[in-house]
C-alpha positions in Angstrom: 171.5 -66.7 -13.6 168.3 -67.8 -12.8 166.4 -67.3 -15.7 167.4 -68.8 -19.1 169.1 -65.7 -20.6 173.0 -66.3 -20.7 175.3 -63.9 -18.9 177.1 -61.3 -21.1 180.3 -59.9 -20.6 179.3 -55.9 -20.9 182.6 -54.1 -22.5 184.1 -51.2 -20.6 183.2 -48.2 -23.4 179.5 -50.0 -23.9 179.0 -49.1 -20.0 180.8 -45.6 -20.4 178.3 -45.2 -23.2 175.3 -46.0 -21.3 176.4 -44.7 -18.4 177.0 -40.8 -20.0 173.8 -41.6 -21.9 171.5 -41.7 -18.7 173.3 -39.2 -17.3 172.5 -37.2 -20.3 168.9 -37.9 -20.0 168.9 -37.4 -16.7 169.9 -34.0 -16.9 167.2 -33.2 -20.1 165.0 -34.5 -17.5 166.0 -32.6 -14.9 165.9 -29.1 -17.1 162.8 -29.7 -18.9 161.6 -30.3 -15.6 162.4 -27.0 -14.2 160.7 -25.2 -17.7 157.7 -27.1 -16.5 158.1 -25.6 -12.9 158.5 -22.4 -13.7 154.8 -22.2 -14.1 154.4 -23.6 -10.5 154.4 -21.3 -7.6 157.1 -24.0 -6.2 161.0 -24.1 -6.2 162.6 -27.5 -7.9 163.8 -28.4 -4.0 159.9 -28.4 -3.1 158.9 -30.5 -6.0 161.2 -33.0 -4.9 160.0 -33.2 -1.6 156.3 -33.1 -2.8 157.6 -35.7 -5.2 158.7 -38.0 -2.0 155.8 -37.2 -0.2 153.5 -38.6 -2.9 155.4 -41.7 -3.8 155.7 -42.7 -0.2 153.3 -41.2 2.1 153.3 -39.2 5.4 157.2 -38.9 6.3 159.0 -37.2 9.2 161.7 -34.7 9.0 164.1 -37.0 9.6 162.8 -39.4 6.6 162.2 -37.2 4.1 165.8 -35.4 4.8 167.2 -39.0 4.4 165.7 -39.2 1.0 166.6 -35.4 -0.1 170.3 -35.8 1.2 169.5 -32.7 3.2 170.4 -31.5 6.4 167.2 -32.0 8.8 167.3 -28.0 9.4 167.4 -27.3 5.7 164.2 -29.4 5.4 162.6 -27.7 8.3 162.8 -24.3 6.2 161.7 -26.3 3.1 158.7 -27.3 4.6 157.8 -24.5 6.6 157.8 -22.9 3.5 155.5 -24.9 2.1 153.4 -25.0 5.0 152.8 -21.3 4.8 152.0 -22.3 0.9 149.3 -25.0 2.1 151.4 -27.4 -0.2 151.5 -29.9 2.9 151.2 -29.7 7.0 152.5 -31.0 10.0 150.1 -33.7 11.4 150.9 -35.8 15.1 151.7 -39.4 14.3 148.7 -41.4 15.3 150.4 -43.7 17.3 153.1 -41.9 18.8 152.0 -38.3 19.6 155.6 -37.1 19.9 156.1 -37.6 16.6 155.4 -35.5 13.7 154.6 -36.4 10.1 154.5 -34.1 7.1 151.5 -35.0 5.0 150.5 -33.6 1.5 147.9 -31.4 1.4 145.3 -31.2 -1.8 147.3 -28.0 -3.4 150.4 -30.0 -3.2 148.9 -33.3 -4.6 147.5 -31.2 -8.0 150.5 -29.5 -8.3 152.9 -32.9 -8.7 150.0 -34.4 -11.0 150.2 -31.7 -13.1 153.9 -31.7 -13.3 154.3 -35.2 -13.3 151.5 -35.2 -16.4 153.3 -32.4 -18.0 156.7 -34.4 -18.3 155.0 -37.2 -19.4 153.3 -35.5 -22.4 156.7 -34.4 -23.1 157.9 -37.7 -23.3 155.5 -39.0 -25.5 156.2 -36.4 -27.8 160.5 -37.7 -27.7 158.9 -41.1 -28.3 156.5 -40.1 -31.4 159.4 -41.1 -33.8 160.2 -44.3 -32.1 158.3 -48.0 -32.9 155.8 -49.7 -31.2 158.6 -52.1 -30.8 161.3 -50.0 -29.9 159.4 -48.4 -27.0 158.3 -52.1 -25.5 162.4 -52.8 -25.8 162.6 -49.8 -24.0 160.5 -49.8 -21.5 161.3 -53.5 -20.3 165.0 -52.4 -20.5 164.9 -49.7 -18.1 162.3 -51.7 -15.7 165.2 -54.6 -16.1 167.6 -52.4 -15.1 165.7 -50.6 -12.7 165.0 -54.0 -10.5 168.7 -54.5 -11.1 170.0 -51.5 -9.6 167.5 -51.6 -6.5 168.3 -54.8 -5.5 171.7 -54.0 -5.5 170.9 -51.1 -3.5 169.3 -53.4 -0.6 172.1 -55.4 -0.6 174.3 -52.9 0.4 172.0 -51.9 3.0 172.0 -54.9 4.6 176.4 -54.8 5.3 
């Protein structure tokens, strides 16, 4: 390794543990998020892809099906639905007019800040009984592993 931790040989039921844990949180996450939605004109498929759309910017159909794991004429409906909602619009690619890029539109952008702000405040409330201490573990834990698992991920798009 390169830095001066030593390598540790992670037992099988430590990973099961961790690995049903996440998967666990993931799915508290993932409901708690659609309680929060529920008081959003949007359906959780939309708030994903407004969730894309803000993190990475304009996107074609093409992209931001790549990133849903939809079929492109799936996302088509998504977003024409949205469209008609004024959650985002179709804008010609600056460079290449045959191309067309779905941007975020100011109704969309408020709406994934105030659902994004909303999870958060529930997750400060989940970590109101933890340390100072314990949160810092946390939080360079996950960003550990989270560096981690994306590397690994751009390895195996490079085969």
């Amino acid at each position: 390794m390169a830095n001066k931790e030593k390598a540790v040989e992670v037992e099988t039921a430590q990973v099961a543990a961790i690995e049903k844990s996440l998967r666990m949180i993931a799915d508290i996450v993932k409901q708690k998020g659609r309680e929060i939605l529920n008081e959003f004109p949007i359906t959780p498929p939309q708030f994903i892809a407004l969730q894309w759309l803000h993190e990475f910017g304009d996107m074609t159909i093409g992209e931001l099906s790549g990133k849903m794991h939809l079929a492109c004429s799936t996302t088509t409906d998504l977003i024409d639905r949205m469209e008609k909602n004024e959650l985002v619009e179709r804008v010609k690619d600056t460079n290449d007019r045959r191309v067309v890029r779905i941007h975020l539109l100011d109704k969309g952008k408020t709406i994934i800040k105030e659902v994004i702000q909303q999870r958060q405040l529930y997750l400060q409330d989940v970590l109101q009984g933890f340390t100072t201490e314990n949160v810092d573990f946390l939080e360079s834990s996950l960003n550990h592993l989270f560096d981690e698992m994306k590397r690994d991920a751009e390895t195996w798009k490079s085969f």
